[in-house]
C-alpha positions as CSV (number, residue, x, y, z in Angstrom):
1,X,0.0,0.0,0.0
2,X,1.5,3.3,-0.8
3,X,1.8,6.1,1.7
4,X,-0.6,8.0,-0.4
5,X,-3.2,5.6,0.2
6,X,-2.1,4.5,3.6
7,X,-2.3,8.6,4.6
8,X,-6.1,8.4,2.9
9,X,-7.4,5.5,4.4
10,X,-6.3,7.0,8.2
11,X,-8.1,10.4,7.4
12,X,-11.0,8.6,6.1
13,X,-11.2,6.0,9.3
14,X,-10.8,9.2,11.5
15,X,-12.7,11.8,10.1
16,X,-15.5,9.0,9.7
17,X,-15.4,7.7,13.1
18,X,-15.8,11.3,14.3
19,X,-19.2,11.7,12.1
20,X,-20.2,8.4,13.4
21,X,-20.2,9.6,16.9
22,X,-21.3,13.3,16.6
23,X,-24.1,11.8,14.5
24,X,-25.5,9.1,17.4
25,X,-25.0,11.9,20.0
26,X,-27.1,14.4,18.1
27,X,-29.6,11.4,17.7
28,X,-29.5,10.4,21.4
29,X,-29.5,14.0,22.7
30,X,-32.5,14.9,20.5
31,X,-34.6,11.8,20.8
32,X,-34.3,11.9,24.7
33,X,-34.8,15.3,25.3
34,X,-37.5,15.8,22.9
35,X,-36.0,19.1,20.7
36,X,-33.3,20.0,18.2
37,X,-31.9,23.3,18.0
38,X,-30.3,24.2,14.8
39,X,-28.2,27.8,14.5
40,X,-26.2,28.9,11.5
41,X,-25.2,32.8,10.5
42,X,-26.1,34.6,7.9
43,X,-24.0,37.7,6.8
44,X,-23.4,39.6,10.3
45,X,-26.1,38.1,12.3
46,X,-27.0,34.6,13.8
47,X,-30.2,32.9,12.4
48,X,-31.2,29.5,14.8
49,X,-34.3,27.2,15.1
50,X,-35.6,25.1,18.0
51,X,-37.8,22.7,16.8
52,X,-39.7,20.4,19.4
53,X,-40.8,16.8,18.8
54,X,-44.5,17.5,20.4
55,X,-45.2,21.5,18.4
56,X,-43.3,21.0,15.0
57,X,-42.8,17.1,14.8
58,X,-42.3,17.3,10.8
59,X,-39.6,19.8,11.2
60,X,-37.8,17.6,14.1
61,X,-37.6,15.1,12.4
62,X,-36.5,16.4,9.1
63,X,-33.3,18.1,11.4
64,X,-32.9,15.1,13.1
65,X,-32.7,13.1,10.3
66,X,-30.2,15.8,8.6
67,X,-28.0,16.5,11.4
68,X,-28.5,13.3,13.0
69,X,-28.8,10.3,11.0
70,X,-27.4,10.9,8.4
71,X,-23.9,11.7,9.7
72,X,-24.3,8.8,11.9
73,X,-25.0,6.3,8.9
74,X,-22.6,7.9,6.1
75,X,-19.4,8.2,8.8
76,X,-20.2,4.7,9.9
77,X,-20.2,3.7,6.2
78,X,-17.4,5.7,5.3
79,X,-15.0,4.7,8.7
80,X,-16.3,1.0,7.9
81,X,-14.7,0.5,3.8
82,X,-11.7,2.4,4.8
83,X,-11.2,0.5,7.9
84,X,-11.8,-2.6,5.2
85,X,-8.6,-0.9,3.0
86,X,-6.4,-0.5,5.5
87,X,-6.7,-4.4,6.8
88,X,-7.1,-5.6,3.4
């Protein structure tokens, strides 16, 4: 395996493992407390949402599944094949 690809493989097993678990903490955090609080800035000023399972329940779980779930699954997928490189 060439440095190259040995250097890729590491970053990729990181970087994925790191989504992985900032992905199932947003899940578990969200799901047990019941809310999901998004924030983000536009231009000079801050722009954030809190969207509750039992008021908004089609927006929580369209931010849960964004912020949450998908991080979670894609960084598991990605931290998984290049897990499978390195060994292989």
């Amino acid at each position: 395996m060439s440095i190259f690809k040995l250097g890729f493989a590491l970053i990729a097993t990181f970087l994925g493992g790191i989504a992985a678990f900032v992905g199932a903490a947003v899940t578990y955090l969200a799901l047990k407390s019941g809310e999901i609080s998004v924030s983000m800035t536009q231009g000079a000023s801050a722009v954030g949402h809190v969207a509750r399972r039992a008021s908004e329940p089609q927006q929580f779980w369209n931010d849960l599944t964004w912020f949450g779930l998908v991080p979670l699954v894609v960084g598991s997928i990605v931290a998984w094949f290049s897990w499978r490189s390195l060994k292989g």
